[in-house]
Backbone as numpy.savetxt, mean C-alpha at the origin, in Angstrom:
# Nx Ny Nz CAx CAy CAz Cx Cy Cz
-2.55 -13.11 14.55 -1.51 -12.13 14.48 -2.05 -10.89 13.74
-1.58 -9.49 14.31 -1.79 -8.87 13.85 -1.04 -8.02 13.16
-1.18 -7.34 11.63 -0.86 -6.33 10.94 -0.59 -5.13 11.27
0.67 -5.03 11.73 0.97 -3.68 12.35 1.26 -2.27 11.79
1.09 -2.32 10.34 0.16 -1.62 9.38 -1.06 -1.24 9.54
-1.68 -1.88 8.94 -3.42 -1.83 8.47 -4.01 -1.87 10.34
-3.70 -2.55 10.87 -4.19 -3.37 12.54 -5.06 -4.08 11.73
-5.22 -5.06 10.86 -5.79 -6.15 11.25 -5.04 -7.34 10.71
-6.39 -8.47 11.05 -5.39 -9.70 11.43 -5.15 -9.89 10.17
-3.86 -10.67 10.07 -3.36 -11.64 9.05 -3.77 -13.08 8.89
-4.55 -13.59 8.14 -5.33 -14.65 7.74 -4.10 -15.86 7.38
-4.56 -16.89 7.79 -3.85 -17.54 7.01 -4.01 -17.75 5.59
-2.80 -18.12 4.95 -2.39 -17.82 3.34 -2.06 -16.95 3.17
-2.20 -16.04 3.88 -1.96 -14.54 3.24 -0.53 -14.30 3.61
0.39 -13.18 2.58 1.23 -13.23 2.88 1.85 -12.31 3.45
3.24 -12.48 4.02 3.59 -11.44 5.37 4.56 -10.99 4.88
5.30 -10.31 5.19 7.32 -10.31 5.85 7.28 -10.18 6.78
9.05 -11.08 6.71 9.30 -11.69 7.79 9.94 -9.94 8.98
10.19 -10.61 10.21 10.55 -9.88 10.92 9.44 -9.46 12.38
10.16 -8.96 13.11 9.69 -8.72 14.47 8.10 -7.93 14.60
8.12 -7.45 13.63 6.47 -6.45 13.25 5.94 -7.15 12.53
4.77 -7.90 12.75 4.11 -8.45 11.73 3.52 -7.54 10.75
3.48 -7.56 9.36 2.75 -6.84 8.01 2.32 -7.84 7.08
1.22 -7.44 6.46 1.28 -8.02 5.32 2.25 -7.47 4.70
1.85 -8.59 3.17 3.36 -8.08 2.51 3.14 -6.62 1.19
1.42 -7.11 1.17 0.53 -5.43 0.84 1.11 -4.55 1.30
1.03 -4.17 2.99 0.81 -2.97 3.55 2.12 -2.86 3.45
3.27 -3.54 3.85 4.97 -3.36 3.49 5.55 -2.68 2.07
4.30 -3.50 0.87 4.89 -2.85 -0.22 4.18 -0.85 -0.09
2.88 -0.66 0.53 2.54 0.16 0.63 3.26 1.44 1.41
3.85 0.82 2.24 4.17 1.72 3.32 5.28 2.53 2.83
6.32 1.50 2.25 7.81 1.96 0.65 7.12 2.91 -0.43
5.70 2.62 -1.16 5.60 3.43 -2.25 4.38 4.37 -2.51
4.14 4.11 -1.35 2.03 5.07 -1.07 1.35 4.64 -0.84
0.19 5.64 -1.13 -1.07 4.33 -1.16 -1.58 4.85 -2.52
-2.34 4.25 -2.69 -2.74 4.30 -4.44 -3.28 5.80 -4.55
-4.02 6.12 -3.79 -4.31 7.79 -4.09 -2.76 7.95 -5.28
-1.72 8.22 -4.30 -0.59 8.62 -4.69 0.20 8.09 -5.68
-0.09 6.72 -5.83 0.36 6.27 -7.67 -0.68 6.32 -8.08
-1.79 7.11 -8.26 -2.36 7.24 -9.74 -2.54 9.10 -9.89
-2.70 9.96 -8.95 -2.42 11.23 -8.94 -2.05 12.01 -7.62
-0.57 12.04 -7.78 0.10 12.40 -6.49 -0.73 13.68 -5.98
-0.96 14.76 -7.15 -1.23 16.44 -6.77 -2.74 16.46 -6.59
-3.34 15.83 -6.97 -5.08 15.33 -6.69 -5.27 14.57 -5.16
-4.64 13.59 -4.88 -4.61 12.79 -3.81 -4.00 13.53 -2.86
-2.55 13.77 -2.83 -1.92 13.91 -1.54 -1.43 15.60 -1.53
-1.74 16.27 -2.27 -1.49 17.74 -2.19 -2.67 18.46 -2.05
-4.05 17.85 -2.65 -5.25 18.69 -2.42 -6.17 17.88 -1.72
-6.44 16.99 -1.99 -6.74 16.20 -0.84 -6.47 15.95 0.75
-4.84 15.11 0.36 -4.01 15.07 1.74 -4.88 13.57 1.93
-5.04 12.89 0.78 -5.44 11.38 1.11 -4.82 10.72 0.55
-3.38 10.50 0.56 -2.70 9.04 -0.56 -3.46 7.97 -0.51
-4.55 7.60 0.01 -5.18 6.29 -0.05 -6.47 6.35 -0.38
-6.51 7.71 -1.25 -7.62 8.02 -2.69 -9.48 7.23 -1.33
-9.18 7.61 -0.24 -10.78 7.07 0.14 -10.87 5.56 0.84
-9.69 4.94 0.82 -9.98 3.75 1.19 -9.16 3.70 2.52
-9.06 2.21 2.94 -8.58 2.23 4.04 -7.49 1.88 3.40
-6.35 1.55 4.74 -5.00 1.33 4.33 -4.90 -0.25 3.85
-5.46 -1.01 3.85 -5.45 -2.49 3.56 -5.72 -2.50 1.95
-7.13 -1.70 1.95 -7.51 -1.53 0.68 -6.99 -0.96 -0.42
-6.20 -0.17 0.10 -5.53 0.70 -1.11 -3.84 -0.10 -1.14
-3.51 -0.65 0.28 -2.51 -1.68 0.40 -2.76 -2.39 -1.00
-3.85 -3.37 -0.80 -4.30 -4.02 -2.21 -4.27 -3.60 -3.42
-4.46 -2.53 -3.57 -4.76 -1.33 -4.85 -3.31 -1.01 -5.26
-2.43 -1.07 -4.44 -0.80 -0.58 -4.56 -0.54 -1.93 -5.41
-0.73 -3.30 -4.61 0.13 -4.63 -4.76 -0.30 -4.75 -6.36
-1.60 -4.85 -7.12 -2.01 -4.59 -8.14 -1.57 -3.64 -8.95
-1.57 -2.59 -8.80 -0.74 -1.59 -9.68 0.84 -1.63 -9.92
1.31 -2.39 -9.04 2.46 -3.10 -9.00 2.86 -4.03 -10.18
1.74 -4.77 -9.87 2.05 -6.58 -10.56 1.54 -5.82 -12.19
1.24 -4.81 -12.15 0.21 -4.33 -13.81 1.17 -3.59 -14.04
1.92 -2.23 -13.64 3.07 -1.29 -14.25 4.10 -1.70 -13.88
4.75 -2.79 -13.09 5.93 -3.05 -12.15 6.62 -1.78 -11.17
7.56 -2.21 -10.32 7.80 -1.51 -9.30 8.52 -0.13 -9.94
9.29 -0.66 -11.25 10.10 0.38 -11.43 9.45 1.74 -11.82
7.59 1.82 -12.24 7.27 2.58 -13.01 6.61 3.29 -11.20
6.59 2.42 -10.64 6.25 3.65 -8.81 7.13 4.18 -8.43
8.76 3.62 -8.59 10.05 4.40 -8.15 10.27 5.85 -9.33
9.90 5.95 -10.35 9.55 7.22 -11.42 8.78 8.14 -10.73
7.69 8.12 -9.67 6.52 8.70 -9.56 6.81 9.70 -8.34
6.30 10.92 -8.65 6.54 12.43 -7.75 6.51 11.56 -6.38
């Protein structure tokens, strides 16, 4: 199955949400709050740049989001420009 996010596959173990589009549950939290470019410097990343995903791909910085997550919690990405 594939990640209709990122396009790639979803491994088993790994985790999804549920629903008709397969995602990880990375690229889902990503897709709601950026990509890490954009939680760690919105005006560096996505205003002069124009890369919220600071260089990486979308899986990767997917990952980079889910982590910055589980380390500041969600409420400190819902604060963020």
């Amino acid at each position: 199955m594939i990640c209709h996010l990122c396009e790639e596959e979803i491994q088993g173990g790994e985790d999804r949400v549920p629903g008709n589009m397969p995602a990880h549950r990375e690229c889902a939290l990503r897709e709601v709050l950026g990509g890490i470019g954009h939680l760690l410097d919105h005006a560096h990343f996505c205003r002069t740049l124009h890369d919220p995903d600071a260089g990486m791909t979308y899986r990767e910085s997917a990952r980079m989001v889910a982590l910055w997550v589980r380390l500041k919690g969600v409420e400190a990405a819902a604060e963020r420009d």
